[in-house]
VOBA-1610 file (N, C-alpha, C; in pm, whole numbers, padded with zeros to 5 digits, always signed):
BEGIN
Unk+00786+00113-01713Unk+00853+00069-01590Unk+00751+00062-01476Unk+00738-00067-01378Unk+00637-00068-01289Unk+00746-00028-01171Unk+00635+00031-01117Unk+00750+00093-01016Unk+00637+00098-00881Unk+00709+00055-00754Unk+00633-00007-00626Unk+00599+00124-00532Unk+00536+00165-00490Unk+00580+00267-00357Unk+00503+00192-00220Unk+00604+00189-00126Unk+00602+00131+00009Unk+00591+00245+00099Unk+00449+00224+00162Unk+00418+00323+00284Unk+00467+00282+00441Unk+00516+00340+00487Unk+00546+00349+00642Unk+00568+00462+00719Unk+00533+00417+00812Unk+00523+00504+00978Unk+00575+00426+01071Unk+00715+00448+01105Unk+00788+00377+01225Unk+00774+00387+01339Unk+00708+00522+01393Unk+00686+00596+01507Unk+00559+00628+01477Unk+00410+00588+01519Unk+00317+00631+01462Unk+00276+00653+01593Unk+00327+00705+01700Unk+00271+00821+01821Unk+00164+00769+01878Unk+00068+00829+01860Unk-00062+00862+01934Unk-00173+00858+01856Unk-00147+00780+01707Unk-00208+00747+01607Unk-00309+00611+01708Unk-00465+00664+01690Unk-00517+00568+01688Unk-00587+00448+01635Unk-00673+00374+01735Unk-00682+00227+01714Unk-00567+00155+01619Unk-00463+00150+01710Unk-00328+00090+01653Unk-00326-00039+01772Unk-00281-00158+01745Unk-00225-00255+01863Unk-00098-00240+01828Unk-00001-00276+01674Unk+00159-00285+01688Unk+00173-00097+01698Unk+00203-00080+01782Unk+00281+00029+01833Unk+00437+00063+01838Unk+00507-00050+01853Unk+00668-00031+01928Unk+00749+00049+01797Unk+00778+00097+01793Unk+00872+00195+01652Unk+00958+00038+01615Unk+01043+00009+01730Unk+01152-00090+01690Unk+01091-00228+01607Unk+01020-00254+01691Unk+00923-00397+01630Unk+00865-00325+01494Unk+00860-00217+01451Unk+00780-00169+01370Unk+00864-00167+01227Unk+01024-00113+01242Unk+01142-00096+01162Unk+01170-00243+01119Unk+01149-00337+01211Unk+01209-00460+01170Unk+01129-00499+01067Unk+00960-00509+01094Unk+00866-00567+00993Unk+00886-00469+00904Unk+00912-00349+00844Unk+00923-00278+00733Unk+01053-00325+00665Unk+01201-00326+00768Unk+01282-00369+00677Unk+01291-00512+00622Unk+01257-00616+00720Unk+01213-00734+00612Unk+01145-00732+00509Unk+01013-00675+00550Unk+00905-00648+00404Unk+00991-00583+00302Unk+01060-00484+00307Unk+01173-00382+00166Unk+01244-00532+00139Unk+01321-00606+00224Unk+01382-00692+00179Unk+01337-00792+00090Unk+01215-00840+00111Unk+01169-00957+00069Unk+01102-00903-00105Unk+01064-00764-00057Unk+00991-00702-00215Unk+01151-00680-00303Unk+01263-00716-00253Unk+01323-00644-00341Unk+01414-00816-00388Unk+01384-00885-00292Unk+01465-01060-00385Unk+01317-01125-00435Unk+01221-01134-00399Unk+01124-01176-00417Unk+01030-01164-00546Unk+01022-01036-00577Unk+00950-00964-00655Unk+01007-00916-00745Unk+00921-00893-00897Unk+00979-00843-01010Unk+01020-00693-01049Unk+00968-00634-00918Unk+00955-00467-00919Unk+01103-00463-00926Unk+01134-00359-01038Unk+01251-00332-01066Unk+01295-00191-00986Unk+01165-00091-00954Unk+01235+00046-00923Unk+01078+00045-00802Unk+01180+00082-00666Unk+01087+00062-00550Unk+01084+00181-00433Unk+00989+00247-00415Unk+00981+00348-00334Unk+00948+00281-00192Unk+01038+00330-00081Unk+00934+00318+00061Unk+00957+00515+00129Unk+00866+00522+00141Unk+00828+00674+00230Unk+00775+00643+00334Unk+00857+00716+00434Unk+00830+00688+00530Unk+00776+00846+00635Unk+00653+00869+00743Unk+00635+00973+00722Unk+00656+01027+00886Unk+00688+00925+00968Unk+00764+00995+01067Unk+00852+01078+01137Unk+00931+01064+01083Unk+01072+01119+01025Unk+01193+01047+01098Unk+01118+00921+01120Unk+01222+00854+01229Unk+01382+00835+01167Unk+01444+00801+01283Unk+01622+00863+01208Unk+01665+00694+01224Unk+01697+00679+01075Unk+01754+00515+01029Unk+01791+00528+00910Unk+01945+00418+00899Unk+02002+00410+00759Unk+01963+00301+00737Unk+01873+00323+00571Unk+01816+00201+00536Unk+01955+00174+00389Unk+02054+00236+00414Unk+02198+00197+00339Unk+02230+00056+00277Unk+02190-00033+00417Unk+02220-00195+00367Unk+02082-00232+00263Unk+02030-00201+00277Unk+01853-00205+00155Unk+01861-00179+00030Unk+01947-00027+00055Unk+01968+00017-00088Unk+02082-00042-00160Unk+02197-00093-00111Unk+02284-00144-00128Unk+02266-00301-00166Unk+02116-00352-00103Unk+02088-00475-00127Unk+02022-00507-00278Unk+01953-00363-00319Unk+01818-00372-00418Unk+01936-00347-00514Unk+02074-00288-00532Unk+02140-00224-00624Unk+02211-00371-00668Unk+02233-00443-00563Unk+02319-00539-00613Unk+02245-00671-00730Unk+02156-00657-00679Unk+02001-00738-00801Unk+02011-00647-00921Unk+02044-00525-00923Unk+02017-00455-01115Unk+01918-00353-01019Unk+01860-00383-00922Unk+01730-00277-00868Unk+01729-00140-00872Unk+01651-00089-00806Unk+01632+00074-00761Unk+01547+00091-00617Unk+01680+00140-00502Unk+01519+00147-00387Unk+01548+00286-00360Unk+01480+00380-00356Unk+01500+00533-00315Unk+01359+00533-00183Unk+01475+00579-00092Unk+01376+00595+00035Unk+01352+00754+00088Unk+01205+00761+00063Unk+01212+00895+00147Unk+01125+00930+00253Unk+01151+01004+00330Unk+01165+01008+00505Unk+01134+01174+00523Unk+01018+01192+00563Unk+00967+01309+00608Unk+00906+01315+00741Unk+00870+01459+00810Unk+00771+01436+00944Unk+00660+01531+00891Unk+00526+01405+00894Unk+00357+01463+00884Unk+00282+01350+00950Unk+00303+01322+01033Unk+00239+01214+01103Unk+00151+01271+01209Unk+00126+01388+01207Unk+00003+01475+01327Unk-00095+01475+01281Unk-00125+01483+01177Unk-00276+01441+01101Unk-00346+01294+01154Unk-00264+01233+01111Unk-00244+01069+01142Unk-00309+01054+01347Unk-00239+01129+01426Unk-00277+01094+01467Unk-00436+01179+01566Unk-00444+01283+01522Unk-00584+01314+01507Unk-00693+01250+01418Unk-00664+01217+01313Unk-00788+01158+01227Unk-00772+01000+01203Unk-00664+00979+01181Unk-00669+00798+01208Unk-00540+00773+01082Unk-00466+00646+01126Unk-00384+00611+01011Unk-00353+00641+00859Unk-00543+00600+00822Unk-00553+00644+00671Unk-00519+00745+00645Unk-00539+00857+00740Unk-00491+01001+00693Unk-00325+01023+00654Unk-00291+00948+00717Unk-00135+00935+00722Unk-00031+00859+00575Unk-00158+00779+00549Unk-00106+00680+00450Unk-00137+00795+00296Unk-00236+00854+00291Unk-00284+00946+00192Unk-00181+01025+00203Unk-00110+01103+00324Unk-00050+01196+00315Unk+00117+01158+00284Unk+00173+01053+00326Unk+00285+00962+00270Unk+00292+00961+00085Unk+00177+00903+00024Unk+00131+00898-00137Unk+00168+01028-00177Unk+00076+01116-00123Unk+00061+01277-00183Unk+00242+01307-00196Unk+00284+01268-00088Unk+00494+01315-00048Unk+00526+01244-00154Unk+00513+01134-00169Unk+00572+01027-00299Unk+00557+01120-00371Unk+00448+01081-00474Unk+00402+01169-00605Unk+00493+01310-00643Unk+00484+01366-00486Unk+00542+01550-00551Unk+00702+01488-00496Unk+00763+01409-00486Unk+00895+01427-00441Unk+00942+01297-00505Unk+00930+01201-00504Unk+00986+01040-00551Unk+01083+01091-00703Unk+01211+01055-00783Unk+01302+01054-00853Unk+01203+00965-00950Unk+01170+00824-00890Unk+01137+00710-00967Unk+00979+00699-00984Unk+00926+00760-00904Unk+00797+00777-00933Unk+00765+00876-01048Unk+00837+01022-01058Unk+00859+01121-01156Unk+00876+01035-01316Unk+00941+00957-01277Unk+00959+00884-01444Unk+00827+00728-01446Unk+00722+00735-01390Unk+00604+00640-01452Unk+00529+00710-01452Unk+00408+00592-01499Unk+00308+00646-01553Unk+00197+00545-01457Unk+00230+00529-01402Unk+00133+00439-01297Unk+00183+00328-01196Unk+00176+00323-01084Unk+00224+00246-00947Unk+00160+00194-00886Unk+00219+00044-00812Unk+00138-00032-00724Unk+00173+00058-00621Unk+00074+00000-00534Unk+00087+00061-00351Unk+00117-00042-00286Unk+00184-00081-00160Unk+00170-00179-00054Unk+00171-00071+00047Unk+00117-00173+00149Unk+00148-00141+00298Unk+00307-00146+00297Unk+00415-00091+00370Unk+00451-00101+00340Unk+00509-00255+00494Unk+00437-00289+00588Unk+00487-00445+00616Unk+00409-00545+00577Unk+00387-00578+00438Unk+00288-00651+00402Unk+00409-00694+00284Unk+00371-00831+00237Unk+00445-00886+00066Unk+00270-00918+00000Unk+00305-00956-00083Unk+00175-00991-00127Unk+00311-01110-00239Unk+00191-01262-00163Unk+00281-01382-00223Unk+00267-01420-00399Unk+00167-01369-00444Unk+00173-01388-00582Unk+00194-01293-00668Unk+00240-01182-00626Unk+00281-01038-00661Unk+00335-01028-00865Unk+00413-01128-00832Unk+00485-01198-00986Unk+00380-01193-01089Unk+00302-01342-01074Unk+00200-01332-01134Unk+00047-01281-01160Unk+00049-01155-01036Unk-00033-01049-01104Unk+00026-00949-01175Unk+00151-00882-01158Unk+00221-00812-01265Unk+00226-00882-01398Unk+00222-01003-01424Unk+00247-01040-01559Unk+00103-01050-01601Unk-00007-01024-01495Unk-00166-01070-01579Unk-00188-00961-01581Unk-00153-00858-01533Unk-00224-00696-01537Unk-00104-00571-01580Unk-00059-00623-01654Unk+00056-00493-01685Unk-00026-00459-01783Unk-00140-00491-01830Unk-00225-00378-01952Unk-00287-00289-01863Unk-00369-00307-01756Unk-00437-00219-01678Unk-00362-00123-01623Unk-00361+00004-01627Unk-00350+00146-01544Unk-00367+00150-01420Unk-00501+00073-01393Unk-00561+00080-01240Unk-00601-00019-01234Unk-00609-00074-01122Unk-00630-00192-01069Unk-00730-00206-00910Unk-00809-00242-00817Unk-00821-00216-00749Unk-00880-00347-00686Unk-00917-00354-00540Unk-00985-00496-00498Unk-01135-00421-00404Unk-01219-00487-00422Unk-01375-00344-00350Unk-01396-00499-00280Unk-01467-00512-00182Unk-01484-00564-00071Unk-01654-00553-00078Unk-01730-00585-00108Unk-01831-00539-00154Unk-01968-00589-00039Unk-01927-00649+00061Unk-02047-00680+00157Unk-01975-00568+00249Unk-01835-00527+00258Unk-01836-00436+00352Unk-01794-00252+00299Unk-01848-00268+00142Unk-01822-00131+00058Unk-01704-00054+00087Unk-01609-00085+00095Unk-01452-00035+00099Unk-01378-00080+00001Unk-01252-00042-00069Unk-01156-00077-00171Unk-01059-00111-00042Unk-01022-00224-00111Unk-00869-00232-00009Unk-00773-00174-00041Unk-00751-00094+00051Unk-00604-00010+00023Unk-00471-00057+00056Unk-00446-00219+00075Unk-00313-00254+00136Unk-00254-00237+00021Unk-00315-00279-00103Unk-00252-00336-00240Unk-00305-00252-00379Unk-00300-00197-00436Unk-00374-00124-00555Unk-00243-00074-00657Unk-00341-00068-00760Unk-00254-00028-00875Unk-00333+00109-00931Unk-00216+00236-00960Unk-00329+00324-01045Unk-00224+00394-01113Unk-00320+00491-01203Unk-00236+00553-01310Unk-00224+00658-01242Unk-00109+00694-01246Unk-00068+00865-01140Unk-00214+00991-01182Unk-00208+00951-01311Unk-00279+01106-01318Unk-00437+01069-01311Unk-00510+00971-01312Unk-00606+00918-01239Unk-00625+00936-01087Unk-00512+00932-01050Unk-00484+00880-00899Unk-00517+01030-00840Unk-00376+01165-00909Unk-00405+01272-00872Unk-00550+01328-00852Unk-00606+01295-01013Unk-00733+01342-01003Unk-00841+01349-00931Unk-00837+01164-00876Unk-00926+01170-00771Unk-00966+01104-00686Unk-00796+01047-00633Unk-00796+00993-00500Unk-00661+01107-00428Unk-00567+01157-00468Unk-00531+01215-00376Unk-00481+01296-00273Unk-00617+01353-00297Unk-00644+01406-00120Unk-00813+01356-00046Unk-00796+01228-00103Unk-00920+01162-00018Unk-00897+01128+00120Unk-00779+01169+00166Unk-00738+01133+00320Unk-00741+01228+00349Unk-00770+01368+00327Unk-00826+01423+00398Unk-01020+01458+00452Unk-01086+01370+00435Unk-01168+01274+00412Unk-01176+01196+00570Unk-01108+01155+00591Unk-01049+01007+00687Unk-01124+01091+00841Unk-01189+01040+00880Unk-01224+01039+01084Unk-01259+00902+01117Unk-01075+00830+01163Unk-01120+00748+01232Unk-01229+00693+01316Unk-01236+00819+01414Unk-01320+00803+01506Unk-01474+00766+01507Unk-01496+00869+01357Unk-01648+00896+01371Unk-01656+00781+01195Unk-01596+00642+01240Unk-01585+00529+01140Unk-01558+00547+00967Unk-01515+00682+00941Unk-01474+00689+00781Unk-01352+00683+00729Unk-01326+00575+00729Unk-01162+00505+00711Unk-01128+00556+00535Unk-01026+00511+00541Unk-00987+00628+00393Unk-01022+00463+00314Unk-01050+00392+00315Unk-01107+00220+00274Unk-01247+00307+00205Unk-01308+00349+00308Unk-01442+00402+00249Unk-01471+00510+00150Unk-01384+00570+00170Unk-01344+00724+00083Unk-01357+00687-00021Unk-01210+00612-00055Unk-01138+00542-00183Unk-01294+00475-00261Unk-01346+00375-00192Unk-01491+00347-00252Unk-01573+00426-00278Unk-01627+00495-00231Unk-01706+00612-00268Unk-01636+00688-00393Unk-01547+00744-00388Unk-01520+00767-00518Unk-01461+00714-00616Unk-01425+00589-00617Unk-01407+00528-00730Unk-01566+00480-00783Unk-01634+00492-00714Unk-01796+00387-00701Unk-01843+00461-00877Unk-01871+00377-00985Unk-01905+00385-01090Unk-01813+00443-01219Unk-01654+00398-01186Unk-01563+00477-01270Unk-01554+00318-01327Unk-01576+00237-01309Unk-01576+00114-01380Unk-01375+00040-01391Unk-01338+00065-01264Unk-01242-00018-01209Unk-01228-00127-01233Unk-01182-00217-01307Unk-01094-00310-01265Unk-01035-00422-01179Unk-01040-00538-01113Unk-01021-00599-00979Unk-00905-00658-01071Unk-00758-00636-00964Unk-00686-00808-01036Unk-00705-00876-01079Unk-00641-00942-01177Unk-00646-01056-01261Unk-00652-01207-01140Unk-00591-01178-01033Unk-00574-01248-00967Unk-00595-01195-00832Unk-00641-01315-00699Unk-00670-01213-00566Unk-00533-01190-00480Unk-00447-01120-00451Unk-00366-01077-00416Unk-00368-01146-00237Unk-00235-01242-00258Unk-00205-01295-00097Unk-00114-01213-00043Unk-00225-01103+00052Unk-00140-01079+00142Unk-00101-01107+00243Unk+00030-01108+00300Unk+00104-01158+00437Unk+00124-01057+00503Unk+00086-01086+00622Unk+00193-00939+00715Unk+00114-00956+00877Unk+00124-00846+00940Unk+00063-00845+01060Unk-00036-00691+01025Unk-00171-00719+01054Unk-00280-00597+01087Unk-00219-00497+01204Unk-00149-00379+01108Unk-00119-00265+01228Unk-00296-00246+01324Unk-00380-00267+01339Unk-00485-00210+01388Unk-00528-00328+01490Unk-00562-00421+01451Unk-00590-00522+01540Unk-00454-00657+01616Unk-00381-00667+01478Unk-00240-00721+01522Unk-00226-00831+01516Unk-00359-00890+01405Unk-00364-01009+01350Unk-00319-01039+01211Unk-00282-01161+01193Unk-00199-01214+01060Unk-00341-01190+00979Unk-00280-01117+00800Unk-00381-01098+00727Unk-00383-01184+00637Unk-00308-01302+00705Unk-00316-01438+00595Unk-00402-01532+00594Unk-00459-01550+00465Unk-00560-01608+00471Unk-00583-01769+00460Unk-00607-01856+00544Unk-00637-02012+00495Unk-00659-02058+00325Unk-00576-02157+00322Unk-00633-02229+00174Unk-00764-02200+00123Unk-00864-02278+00193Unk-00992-02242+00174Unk-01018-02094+00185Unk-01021-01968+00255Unk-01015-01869+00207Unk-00975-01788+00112Unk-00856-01816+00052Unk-00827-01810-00040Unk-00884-01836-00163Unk-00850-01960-00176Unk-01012-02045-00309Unk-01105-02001-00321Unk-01171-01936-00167Unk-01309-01881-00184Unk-01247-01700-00243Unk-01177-01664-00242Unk-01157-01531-00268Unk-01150-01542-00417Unk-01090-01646-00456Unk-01023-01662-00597Unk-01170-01725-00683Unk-01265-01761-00615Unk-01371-01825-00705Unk-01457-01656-00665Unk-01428-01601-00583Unk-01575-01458-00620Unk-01488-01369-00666Unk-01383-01355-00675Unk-01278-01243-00810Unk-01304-01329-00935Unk-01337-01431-00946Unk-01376-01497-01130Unk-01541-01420-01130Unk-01603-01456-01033Unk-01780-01401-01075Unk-01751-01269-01058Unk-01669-01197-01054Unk-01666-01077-01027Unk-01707-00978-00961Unk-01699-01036-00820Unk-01781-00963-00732Unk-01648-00874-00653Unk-01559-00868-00709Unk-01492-00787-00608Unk-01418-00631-00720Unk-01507-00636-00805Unk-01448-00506-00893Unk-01570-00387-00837Unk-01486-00266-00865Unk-01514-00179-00808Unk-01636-00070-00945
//
């Protein structure tokens, strides 16, 4: 069973180098994004954790994913003070770590994609059907040595082993984004890149720009994931 987990922070405080800030503007792009992963996409059983502890019934969601055959179990904690002393990534590591020891549907796999959780990724379909052999999956960025963490696939007990508590790791400030972490230690485990380059859509919580990429960007992403320059 592939099973999704969706990260969010609705209220992300005093979390820095953030531009989308507003909690409300923030709930809307998360609950579209749950919406769209759950008519859109083949993920049958879908986590979003959320680590604010902001107070919302995501009722009509779950009620939406149930009526498809789905599964959405949402869970909602407050650890977002890390987050905003050391930077986002810390926050997103510490959301995963809550999944893992608490998720119903995560407890029953054996390995999970990640999203942001206001991001879709438009060909989502047909990388699940090119990579359901792989465990782990990852995308490395390799002129700027980071794994992208919007999108990844790993095997839980890989993952435990030794990515997570790489957010605690993370100082925004002093430039070691949990992007860099994640690279550094995956660096020579002989990873994997998608079968395909993963289109993601959404808005950049940090700068607050669309992470969608032009045709031609694209093509060009999709011709250096064939030479293989983007495995980790």
């Amino acid at each position: 069973m592939e099973t999704l987990l969706l990260t969010g922070c609705v209220d992300p405080g005093d979390t820095p180098f953030l531009k989308v800030r507003n909690a409300e503007s923030r709930l809307a792009e998360y609950e579209a994004s749950i919406a769209r992963w759950i008519d859109d996409s083949d993920f049958e059983s879908i986590v979003f954790c959320e680590n604010s502890g902001y107070e919302h019934s995501y009722a009509n969601l779950v009620g939406r994913a149930r009526a498809k055959g789905k599964s959405l179990e949402v869970l909602v904690f407050k650890g977002n003070r890390g987050s905003q002393e050391y930077g986002k990534g810390y926050g997103e590591g510490e959301i995963i770590e809550y999944a893992l020891a608490h998720s119903a549907l995560l407890g029953q796999s054996s390995s999970f994609y990640k999203a942001t959780g206001r991001v879709f990724v438009g060909n989502v379909n047909s990388i699940l059907a090119k990579d359901s052999g792989k465990p782990t999956a990852f995308i490395l960025f390799t002129s700027w040595k980071y794994a992208d963490t919007r999108f990844f696939k790993s095997d839980i007990g890989f993952f435990r082993e030794n990515l997570l508590d790489a957010y605690r790791e993370v100082r925004d400030r002093e430039k070691i984004s949990i992007e860099r972490v994640y690279r550094r230690r995956l660096k020579g485990k002989r990873i994997p890149a998608f079968g395909e380059f993963p289109d993601i859509r959404g808005i950049c919580a940090s700068s607050g720009e669309a992470y969608d990429l032009s045709p031609a960007r694209m093509a060009l992403s999709r011709a250096l994931l064939k030479l293989g320059l983007y495995r980790v």
